[in-house]
C-alpha positions in Angstrom: -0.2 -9.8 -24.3 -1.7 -6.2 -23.6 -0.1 -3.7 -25.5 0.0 -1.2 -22.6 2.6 -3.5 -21.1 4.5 -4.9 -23.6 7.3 -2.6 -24.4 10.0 -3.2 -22.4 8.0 -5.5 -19.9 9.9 -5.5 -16.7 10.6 -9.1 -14.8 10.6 -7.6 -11.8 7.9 -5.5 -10.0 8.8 -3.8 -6.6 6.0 -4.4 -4.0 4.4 -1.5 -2.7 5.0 -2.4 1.5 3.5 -0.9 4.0 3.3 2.6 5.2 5.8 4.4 3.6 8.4 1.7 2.6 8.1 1.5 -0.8 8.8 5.5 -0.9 9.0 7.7 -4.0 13.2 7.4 -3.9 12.7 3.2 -4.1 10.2 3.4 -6.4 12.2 5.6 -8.5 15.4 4.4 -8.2 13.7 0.3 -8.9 11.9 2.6 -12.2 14.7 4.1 -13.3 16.5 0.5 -14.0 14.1 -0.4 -16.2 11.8 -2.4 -13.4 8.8 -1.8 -12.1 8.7 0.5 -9.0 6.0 1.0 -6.7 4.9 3.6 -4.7 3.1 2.5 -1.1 -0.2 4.6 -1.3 -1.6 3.7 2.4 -2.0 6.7 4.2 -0.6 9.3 2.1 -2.2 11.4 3.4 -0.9 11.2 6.7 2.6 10.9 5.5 2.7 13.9 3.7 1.2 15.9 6.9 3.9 14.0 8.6 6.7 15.4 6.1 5.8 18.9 5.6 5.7 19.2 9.6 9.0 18.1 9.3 10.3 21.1 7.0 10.5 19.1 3.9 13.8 18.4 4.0 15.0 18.4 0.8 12.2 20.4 -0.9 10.5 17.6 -2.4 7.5 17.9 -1.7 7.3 21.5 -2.6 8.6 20.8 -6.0 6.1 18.6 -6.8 3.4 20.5 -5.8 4.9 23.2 -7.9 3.9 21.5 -10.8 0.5 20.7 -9.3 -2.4 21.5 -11.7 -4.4 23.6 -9.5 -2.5 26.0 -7.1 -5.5 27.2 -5.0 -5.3 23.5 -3.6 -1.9 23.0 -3.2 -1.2 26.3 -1.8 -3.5 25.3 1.1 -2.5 22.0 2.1 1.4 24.0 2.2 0.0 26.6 4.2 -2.4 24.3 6.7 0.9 22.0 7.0 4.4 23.0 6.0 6.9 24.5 8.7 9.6 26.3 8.0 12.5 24.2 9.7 10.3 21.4 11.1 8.3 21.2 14.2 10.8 21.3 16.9 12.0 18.3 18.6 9.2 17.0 21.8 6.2 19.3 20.6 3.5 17.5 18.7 2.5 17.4 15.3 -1.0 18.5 14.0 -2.8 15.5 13.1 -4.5 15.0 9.4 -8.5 14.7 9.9 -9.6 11.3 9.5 -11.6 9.7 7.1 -15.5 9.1 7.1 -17.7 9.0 4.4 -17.9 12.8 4.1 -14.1 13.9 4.2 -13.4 18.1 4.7 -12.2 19.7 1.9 -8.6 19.3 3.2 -8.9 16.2 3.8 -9.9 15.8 -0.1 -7.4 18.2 -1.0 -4.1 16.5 1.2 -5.2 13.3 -0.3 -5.2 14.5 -4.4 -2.1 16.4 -3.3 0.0 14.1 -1.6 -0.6 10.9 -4.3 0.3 13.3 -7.1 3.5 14.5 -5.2 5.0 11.0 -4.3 4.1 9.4 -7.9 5.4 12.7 -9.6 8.5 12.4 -7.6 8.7 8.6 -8.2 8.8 9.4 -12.2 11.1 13.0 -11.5 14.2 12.3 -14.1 13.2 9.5 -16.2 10.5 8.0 -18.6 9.8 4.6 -17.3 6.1 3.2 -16.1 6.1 4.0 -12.5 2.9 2.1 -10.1 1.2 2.6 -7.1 -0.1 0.2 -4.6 -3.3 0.3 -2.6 -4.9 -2.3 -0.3 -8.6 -2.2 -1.1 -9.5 -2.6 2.4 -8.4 1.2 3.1 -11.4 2.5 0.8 -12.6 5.8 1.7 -9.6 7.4 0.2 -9.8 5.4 -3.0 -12.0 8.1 -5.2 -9.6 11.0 -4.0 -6.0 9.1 -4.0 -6.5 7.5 -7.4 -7.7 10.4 -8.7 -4.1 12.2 -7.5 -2.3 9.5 -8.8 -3.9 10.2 -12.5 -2.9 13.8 -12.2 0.5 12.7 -11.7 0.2 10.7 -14.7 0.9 6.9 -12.8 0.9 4.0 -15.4 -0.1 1.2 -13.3 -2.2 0.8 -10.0 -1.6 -2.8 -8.0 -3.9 -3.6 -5.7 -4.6 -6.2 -2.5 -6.5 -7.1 0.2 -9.9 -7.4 -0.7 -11.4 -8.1 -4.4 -11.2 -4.4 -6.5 -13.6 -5.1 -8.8 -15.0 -1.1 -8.7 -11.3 0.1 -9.4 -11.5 0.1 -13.4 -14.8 2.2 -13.3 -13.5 4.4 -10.9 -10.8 5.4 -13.4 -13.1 5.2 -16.8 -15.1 7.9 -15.3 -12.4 10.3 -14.2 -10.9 9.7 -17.8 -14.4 10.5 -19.3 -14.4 13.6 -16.9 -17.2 12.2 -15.0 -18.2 11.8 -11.4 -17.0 8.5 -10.2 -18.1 6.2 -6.8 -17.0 3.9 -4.9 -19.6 1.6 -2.5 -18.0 1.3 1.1 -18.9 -2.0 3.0 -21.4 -1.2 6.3 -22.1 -3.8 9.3 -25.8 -3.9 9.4 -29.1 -5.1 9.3 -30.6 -2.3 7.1 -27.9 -1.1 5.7 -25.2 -3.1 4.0 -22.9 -0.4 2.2 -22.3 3.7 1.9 -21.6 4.8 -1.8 -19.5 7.7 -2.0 -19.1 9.6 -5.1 -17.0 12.7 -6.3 -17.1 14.7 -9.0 -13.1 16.6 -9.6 -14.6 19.0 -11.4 -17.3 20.5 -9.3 -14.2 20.5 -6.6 -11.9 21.9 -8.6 -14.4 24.5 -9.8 -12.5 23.8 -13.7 -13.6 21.9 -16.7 -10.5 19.3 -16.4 -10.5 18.3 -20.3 -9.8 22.0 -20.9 -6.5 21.5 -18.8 -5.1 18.7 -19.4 -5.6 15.0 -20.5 -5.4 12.4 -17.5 -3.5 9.3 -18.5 -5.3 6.1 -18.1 -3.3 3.6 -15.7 -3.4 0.2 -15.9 -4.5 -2.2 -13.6 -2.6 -5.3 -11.6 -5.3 -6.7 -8.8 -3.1 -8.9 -6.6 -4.5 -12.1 -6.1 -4.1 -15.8 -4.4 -5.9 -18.0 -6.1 -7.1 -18.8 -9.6 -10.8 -18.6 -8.1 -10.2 -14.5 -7.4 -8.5 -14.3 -11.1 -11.6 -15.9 -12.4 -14.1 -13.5 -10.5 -12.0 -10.7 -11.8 -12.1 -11.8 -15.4 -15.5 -12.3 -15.6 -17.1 -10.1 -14.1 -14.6 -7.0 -15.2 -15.2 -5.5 -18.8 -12.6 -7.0 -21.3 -9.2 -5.0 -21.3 -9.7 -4.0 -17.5 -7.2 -6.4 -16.0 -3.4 -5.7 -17.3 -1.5 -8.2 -15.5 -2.0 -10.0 -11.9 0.3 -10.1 -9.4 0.0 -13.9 -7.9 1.4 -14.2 -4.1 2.1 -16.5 -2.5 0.9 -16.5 1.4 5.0 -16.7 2.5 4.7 -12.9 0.9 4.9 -9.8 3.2 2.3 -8.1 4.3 -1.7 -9.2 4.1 -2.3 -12.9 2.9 -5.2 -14.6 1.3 -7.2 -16.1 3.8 -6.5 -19.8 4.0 -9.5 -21.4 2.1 -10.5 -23.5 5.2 -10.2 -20.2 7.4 -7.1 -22.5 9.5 -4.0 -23.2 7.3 -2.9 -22.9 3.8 -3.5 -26.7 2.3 -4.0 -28.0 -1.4 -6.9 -25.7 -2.3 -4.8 -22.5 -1.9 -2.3 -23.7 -4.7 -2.0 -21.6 -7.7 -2.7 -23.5 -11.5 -0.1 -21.3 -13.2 -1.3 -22.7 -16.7 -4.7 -21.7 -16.2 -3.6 -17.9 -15.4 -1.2 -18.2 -18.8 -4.1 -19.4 -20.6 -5.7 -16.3 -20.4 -3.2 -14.5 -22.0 -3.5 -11.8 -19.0 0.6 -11.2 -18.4 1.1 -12.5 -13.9 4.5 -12.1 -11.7 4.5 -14.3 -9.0 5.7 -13.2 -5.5 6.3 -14.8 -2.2 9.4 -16.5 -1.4 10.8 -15.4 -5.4 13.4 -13.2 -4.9 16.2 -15.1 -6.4 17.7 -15.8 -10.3 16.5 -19.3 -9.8 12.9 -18.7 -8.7 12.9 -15.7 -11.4 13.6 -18.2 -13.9 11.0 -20.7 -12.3 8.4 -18.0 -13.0 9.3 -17.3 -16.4 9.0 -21.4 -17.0 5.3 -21.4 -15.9 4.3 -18.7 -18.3 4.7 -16.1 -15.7 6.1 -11.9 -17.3 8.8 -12.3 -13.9 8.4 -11.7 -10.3 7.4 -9.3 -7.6 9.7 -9.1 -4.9 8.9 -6.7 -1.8 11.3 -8.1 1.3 14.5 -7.7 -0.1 13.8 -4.3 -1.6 12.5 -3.5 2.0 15.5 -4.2 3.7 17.6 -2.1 1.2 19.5 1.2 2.1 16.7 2.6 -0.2 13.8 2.3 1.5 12.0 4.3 3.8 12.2 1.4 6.7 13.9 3.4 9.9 17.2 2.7 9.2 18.2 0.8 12.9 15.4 -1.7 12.4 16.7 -2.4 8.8 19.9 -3.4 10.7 18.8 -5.4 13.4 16.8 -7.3 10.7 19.5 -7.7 8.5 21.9 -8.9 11.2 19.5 -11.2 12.3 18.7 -12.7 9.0 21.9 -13.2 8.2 22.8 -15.3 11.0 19.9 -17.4 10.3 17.7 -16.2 13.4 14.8 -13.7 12.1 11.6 -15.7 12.7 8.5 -14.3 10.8 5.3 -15.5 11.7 1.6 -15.1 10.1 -0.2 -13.6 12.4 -3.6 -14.1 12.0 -5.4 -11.7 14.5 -3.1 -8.5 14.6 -5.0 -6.7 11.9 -8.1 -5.7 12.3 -8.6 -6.0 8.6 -9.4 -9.5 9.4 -6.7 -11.0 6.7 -3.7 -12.8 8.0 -0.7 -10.4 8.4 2.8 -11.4 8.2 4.6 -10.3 11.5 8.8 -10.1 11.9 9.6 -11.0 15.5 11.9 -7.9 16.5 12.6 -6.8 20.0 11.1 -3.7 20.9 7.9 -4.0 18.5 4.8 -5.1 18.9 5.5 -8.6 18.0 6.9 -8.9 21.6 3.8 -9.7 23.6 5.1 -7.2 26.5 5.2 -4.2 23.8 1.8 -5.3 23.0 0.3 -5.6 26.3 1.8 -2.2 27.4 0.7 0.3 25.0 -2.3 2.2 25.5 -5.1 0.7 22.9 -6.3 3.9 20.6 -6.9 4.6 17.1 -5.5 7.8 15.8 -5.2 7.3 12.3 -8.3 5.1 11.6 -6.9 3.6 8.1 -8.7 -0.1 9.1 -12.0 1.2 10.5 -15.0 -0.5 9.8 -18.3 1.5 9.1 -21.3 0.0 11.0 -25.1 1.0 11.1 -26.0 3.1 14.4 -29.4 2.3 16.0 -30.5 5.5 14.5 -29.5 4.7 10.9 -26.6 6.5 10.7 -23.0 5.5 10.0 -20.6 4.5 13.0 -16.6 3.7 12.5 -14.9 1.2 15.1 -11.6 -0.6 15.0 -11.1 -3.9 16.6 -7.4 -2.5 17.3 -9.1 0.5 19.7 -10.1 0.6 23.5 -12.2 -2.5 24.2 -14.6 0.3 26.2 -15.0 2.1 23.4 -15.4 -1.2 20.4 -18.3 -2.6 22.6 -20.0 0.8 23.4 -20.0 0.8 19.7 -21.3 -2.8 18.8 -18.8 -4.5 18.5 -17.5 -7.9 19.5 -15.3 -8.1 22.5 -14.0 -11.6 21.2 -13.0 -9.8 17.9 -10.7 -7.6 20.0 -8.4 -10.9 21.0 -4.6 -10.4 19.7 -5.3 -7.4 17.7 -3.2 -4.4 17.4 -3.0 -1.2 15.8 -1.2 -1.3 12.3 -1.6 1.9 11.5 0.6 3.8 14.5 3.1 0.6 14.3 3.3 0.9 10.5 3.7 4.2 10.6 6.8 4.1 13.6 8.4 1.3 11.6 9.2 4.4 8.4 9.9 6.9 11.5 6.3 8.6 11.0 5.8 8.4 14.3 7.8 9.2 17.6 6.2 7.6 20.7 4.9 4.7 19.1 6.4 1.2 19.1 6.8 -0.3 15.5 5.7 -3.1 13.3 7.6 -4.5 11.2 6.2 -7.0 8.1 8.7 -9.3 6.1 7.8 -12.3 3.9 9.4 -15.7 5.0 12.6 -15.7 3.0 15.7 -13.8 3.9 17.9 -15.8 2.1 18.8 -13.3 -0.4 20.4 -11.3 2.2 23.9 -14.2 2.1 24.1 -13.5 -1.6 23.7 -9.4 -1.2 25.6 -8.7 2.0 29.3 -9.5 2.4 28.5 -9.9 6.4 26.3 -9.5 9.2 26.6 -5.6 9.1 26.7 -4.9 5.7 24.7 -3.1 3.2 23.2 -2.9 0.0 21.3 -1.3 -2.3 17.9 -1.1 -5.1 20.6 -1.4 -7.8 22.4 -4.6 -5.8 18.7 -6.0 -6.1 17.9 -6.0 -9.7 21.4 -6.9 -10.7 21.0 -9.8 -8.4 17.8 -11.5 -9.8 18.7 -10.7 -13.0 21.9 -12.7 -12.7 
């Protein structure tokens, strides 16, 4: 068993759920137990803009960027987004620039900034591994957000959605103080991908090994089938991979892709043995968030489980606190319905969608608001007739997708996860929510005394643990 995770290896590991749901206070309270916590790094960005509009409350933010490494930086993301008191209540927030291949300066600098504050707060007050999760679909921010999380010295970076095989390079380099890069996929005849590459050092204008060291993270790709753990293996230098996290399409969130492209059938089973036989430590999540299932996992060979619902529906998450109840009451009495959508995201994986009144799962909500992209997190980059990069989102106007290229047909049933995602952890105001569970609320009968009850990150551990 790698040695990196072998002292005190935690059965449990905290999903990192959407935007802003697996916050730095879950993360670190899950950490602080002894688990693993995650950190949701989707959009950090964006949250932190978000946050420091808001007046900090609290201070967090502020004290971790106190202890950020390079001052010049942090004190202009404070001073191009903090205010004092908070935006007041119905005038608008200044929006973080998006991403493109060649992000501003503050756009770099928000991103470094914001993934060190929320892992430094995440391990603030105690000395357990703390990880960070990142969907590889979302990849321009991957060189700048990874590179934050290092500074912040993260131990572990999960990661889904796509197959991350450039993520262990990206973080040999910055370890070896080099310039790392990352290849972007592009939609085109000519051109097929953008690399884009970033070197701290030249940014920072500092030698960084004559700061500080960075710590090296491990790595946990999360995967669905023994075919993607095989890929990894093989074509990853030895020592790259230190553990997978197996899910299970009843999970939260993005799914695998059925293998036939229609429904999940015999070929989308996971050989447990196989993954134990190469001595690679896994945690198995979907549908595990129980003592018996943890045990189940441990029988196959499995290090324990990752569990993301019920630490999602927990007073300690960042989930708006009236949708946690309204999914809480309704799972209890044995009427939440999750379904797996397979056209909402315009990521093109299957997306696991809670059926909530007043969210976009109601197909009124979703006919009535206005189609736009304002955060651009699920872009795709396609080649322009002139041979220059384009960015279009299946979840934006229809006008605006074909003027660009696109399919209209690819438009059918999607929606925009980034504003609902966003709404669902109160990041945004005039935007109706999303909300993504796994299948299995039955851990809310064994947590919960009633309908209207409670509970919280501690509840959770000392439940599956038994």
């Amino acid at each position: 068993m790698n040695e990196q995770i072998r002292p005190g290896i935690p059965k449990i590991i905290q999903g990192g759920m959407g935007v802003f749901i697996s916050d730095w206070y879950l993360a670190q309270a899950v950490s602080k137990l002894g688990q693993l916590g995650t950190v949701s790094g989707v959009g950090l960005d964006r949250v932190m803009a978000v946050m420091l509009q808001k007046g900090d409350v609290g201070g967090h933010l502020r004290r971790a960027l106190s202890h950020f490494p390079f001052p010049h930086i942090s004190g202009t993301v404070l001073k191009e987004f903090f205010v004092e008191g908070g935006v007041p209540k119905g005038l608008p927030l200044k929006k973080a620039p998006s991403f493109t291949i060649k992000p501003s300066d503050l756009l770099i600098s928000l991103t470094v900034c914001a993934n060190y504050a929320y892992v430094w707060l995440a391990k603030e007050g105690h000395k357990n591994p703390v990880s960070i999760n990142f969907l590889e679909k979302v990849s321009m921010p991957h060189l700048y957000a990874i590179f934050g999380v290092m500074l912040a010295g993260g131990d572990f970076i999960t990661m889904g959605a796509g197959i991350p095989l450039q993520i262990p390079g990206v973080i040999n380099n910055f370890v070896e103080g080099k310039e790392a890069k990352y290849c972007i996929p592009v939609i085109g005849k000519n051109t097929t991908s953008y690399e884009m590459s970033w070197n701290p050092e030249h940014f920072f204008g500092l030698e960084l090994k004559n700061i500080l060291p960075l710590k090296k993270p491990g790595f946990i790709p999360i995967i669905g089938s023994n075919l993607l753990a095989s890929i990894l293996i093989k074509k990853l230098p030895a020592g790259s991979i230190h553990g997978f996290a197996v899910e299970f399409p009843t999970a939260g969130g993005h799914n695998s892709p059925p293998r036939n492209k229609v429904n999940y059938g015999e070929k989308d089973k996971v050989r447990f043995a196989e993954i134990a036989e190469t001595g690679i430590p896994f945690w198995i999540g979907g549908s595990y968030a129980s003592p018996e299932m943890l045990q189940s996992a441990l029988s196959v060979g499995a290090a324990g489980i990752q569990a993301g619902s019920v630490f999602a529906l927990c007073d300690d998450s960042g989930m708006d606190p009236e949708l946690r109840g309204k999914l809480r009451c309704l799972g209890w009495n044995g009427e939440l319905k999750i379904r797996t959508d397979f056209r909402i995201s315009s990521s093109g994986y299957p997306f696991k969608v809670a059926e909530l009144a007043g969210t976009i799962s109601e197909q009124s909500v979703y006919e009535a608001r206005p189609r736009v992209c304002s955060h651009g997190l699920l872009v795709s980059l396609y080649e322009k007739p002139d041979g220059t990069i384009g960015y279009r989102c299946a979840g934006e106007s229809l006008n605006n997708f074909v003027r660009k290229g696109g399919d209209i047909a690819d438009t059918a049933g999607t929606g925009c996860l980034c504003c609902g995602l966003f709404s669902t952890a109160e990041l945004e105001e005039d935007e109706p929510p999303i909300v993504t569970l796994g299948d299995d609320v039955i851990f809310l009968k064994k947590l919960m005394t009633d309908a209207h009850g409670s509970y919280r990150a501690s509840d959770v551990i000392k439940y599956l643990l038994g």
